[in-house]
C-alpha positions in Angstrom: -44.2 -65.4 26.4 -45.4 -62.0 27.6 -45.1 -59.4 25.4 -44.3 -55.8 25.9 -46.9 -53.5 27.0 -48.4 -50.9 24.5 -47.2 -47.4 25.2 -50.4 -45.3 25.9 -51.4 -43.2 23.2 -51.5 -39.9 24.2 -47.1 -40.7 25.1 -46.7 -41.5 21.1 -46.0 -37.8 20.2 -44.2 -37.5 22.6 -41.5 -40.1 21.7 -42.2 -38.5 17.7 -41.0 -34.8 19.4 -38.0 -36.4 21.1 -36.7 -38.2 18.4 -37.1 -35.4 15.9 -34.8 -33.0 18.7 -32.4 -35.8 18.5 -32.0 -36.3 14.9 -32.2 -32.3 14.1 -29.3 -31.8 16.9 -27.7 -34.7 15.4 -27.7 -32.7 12.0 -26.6 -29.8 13.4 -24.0 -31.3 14.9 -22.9 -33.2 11.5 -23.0 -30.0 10.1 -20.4 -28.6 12.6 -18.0 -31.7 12.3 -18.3 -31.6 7.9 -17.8 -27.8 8.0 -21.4 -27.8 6.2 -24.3 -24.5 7.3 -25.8 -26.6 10.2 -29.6 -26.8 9.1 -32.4 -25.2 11.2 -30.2 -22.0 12.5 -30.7 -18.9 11.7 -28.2 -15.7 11.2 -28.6 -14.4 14.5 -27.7 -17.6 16.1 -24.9 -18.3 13.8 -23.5 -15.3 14.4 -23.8 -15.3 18.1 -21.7 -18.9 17.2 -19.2 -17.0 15.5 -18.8 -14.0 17.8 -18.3 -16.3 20.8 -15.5 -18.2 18.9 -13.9 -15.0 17.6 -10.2 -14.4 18.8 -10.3 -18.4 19.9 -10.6 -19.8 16.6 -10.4 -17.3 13.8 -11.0 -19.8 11.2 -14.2 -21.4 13.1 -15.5 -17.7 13.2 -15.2 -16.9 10.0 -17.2 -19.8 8.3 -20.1 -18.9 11.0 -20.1 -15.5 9.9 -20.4 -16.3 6.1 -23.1 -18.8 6.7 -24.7 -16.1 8.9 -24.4 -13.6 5.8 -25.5 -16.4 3.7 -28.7 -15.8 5.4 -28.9 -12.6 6.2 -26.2 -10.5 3.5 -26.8 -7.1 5.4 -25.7 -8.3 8.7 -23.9 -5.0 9.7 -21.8 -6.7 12.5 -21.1 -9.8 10.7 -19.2 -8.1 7.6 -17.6 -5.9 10.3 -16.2 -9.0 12.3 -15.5 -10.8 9.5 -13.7 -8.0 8.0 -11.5 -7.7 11.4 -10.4 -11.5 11.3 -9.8 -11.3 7.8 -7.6 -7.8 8.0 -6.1 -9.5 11.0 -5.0 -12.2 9.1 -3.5 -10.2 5.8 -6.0 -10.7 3.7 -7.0 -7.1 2.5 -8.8 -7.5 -0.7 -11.7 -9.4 1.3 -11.3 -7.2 3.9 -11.9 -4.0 2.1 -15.0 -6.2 0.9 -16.7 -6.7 3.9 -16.2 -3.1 4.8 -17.7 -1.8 1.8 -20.9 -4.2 2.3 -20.8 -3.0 5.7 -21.5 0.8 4.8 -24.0 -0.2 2.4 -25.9 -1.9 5.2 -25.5 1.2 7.3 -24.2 4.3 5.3 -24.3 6.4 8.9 -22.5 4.1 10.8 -18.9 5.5 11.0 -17.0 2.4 12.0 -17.4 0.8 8.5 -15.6 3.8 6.6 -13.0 3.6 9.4 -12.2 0.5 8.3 -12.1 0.4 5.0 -10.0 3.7 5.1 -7.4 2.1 7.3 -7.3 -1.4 5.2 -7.2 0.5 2.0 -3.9 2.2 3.4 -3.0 -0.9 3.8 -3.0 -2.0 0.9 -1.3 1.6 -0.6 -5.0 2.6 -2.5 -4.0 6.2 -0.5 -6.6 7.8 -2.5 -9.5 5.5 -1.9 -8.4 5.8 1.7 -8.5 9.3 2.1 -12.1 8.7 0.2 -13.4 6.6 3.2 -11.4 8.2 5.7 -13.5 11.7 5.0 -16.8 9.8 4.8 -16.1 8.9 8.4 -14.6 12.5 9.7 -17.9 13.4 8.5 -20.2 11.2 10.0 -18.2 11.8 13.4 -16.0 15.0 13.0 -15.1 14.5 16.8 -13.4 11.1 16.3 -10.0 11.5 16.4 -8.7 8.2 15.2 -10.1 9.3 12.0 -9.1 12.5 11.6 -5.7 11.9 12.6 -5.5 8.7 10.2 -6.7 11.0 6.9 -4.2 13.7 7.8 -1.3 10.8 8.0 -3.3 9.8 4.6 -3.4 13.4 3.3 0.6 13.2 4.6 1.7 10.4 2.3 0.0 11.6 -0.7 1.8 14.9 -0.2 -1.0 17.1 0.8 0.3 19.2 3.2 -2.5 21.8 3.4 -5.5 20.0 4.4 -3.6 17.4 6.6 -2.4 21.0 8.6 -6.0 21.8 8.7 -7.1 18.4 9.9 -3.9 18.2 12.7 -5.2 21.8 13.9 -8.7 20.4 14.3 -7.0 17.9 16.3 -5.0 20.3 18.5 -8.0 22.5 19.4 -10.2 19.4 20.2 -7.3 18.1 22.5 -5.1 20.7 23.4 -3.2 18.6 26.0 -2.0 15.7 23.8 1.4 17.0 22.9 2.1 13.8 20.1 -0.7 15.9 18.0 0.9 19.5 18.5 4.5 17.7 17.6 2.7 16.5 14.3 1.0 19.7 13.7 4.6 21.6 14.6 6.3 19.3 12.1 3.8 19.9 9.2 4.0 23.5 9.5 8.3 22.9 9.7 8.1 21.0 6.2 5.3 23.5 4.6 7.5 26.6 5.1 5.8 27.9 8.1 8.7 28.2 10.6 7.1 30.7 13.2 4.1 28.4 13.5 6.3 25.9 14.0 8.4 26.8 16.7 5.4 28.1 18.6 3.7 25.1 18.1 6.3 22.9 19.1 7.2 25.0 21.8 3.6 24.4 23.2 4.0 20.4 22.6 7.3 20.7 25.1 5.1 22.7 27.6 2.4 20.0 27.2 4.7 17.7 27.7 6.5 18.8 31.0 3.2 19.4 32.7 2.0 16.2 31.6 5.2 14.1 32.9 6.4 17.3 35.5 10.3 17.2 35.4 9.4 18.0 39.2 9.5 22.3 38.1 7.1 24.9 39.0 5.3 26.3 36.0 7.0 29.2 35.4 9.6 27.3 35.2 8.6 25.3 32.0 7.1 28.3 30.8 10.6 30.3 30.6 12.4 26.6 29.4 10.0 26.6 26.4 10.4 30.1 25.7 14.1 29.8 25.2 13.6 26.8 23.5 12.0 28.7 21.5 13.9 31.6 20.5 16.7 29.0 20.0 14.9 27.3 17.0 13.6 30.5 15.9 17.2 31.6 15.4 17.9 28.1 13.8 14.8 28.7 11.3 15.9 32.0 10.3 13.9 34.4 12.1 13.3 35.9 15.7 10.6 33.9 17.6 7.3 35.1 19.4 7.2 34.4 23.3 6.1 30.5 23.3 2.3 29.9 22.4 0.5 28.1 25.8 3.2 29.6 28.1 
C-alpha cells in the first residue's frame, strides 16, 4: 500500500503557525460566546470592540469596555463611554464612578467634570454637582453647556447671586440667544431686581422677533418692546428705562 508522502521540512512551521492562528482565534472566539476577556487582545483593541458595538448593543459594549479597563484602568475614553451607557441606562452611582476615574486620568479634560456634574444632579447631590460643574467652567469658561447647567445648579440650591453672574456671562458670550436673556430676566424678577428685569426681558422679546421676524421692520420691534416694556415696568412698581438692545 503506498503511503503518504512526507511534507517537506521547511512547510512544518508553517502548518505549526497556522494551527496556532486557528486555535488562538478559536479562543478568542470562545471568549466572546462564554462572555470570558478573550485572551491575546489588548485595551485598545477591546475598546475599538466596544466602541463599534456602542448604541447597537449596550450591554456587549459595556463588558468590552471593563475588560479594556481591566487592562488599561486609565483609559480616558473607555470610563467616559462606559459612563454614557451606564447614565443612559439609570444607573448613576457607576456612572458618577467612571466619571470620577475619568478626571483622574485627565484632570484638564473638561468633558469628565461635565459629566459627573450633570449625573450627580441626577442623582440630587446639588452640591457635589455644582463642585464638578465649576471644575469644568473653569477648564473651558467659554462652554456654555456648563455654565448654563451650574447656574440651573446654583438655581435649585437657591443661589440666586452667582447663578445671575453665571446667566450674564452667558448673555454677553451670546447676546442673540433670547432662552438665556429670558433666564437671566427671570433671575433678576425673583432676586428683587425689577428694572433689570424688564430691560432684560425686553431685550429677549427683541431677540426674539428678529430671530423669527413677525414680518416688521426694526423699528418696529424696537417701539413693540419698548411698550412692552413700560407696561411691566408699571406692573413691577416702577417707571421703566427705554428697552435695553432697542
Amino acid at each position: 500500500m503506498a503511503s503518504a508522502r512526507p511534507l517537506p521540512l521547511p512547510l512544518l512551521p508553517l502548518l505549526l503557525l497556522c494551527a496556532g492562528g486557528a486555535l488562538a482565534q478559536w479562543d478568542v472566539m470562545h471568549a466572546w460566546r462564554t462572555g470570558a476577556r478573550p485572551p491575546g487582545l489588548s485595551a485598545e483593541q477591546l475598546y475599538e470592540a466596544a466602541h463599534g458595538l456602542q448604541g447597537a448593543d449596550d450591554a456587549g459594549a459595556a463588558a468590552r469596555y471593563r475588560w479594556a479597563l481591566e487592562l488599561s484602568p486609565r483609559l480616558f475614553a473607555a470610563h467616559i463611554n462606559l459612563g454614557n451607557i451606564l447614565d443612559s441606562h439609570g444607573q448613576l452611582e457607576e456612572a458618577a464612578h467612571h466619571y470620577r476615574e475619568a478626571h483622574a486620568a485627565a484632570p484638564r479634560a473638561q468633558l469628565a467634570a461635565l459629566n459627573l456634574g450633570n449625573t450627580l444632579n441626577r442623582l440630587s447631590r446639588r452640591t457635589q454637582a455644582a463642585e464638578a460643574l465649576s471644575t469644568a467652567v473653569q477648564l473651558d469658561p467659554s462652554h456654555w453647556q456648563a455654565s448654563l447647567n451650574l447656574g440651573n445648579t446654583m438655581c435649585a440650591m437657591g443661589q440666586l447671586s452667582q447663578a445671575v453672574e453665571l446667566y450674564t456671562a452667558l448673555c454677553a458670550q451670546h447676546p442673540q440667544n433670547p432662552s438665556y436673556l429670558f433666564r437671566l430676566a427671570y433671575l433678576l424678577l425673583v432676586s428683587g431686581e425689577r428694572r433689570a428685569a424688564a430691560e432684560r426681558a425686553a431685550a429677549c422679546l427683541v431677540v426674539s422677533a428678529a430671530t423669527v421676524g413677525f414680518g416688521l421692520p426694526r423699528s418696529e420691534v424696537d417701539r413693540c418692546a419698548n411698550r412692552w416694556s413700560r407696561t411691566m415696568g408699571r406692573r413691577c412698581g416702577f417707571r421703566a428705562s427705554r428697552a435695553a438692545g432697542g
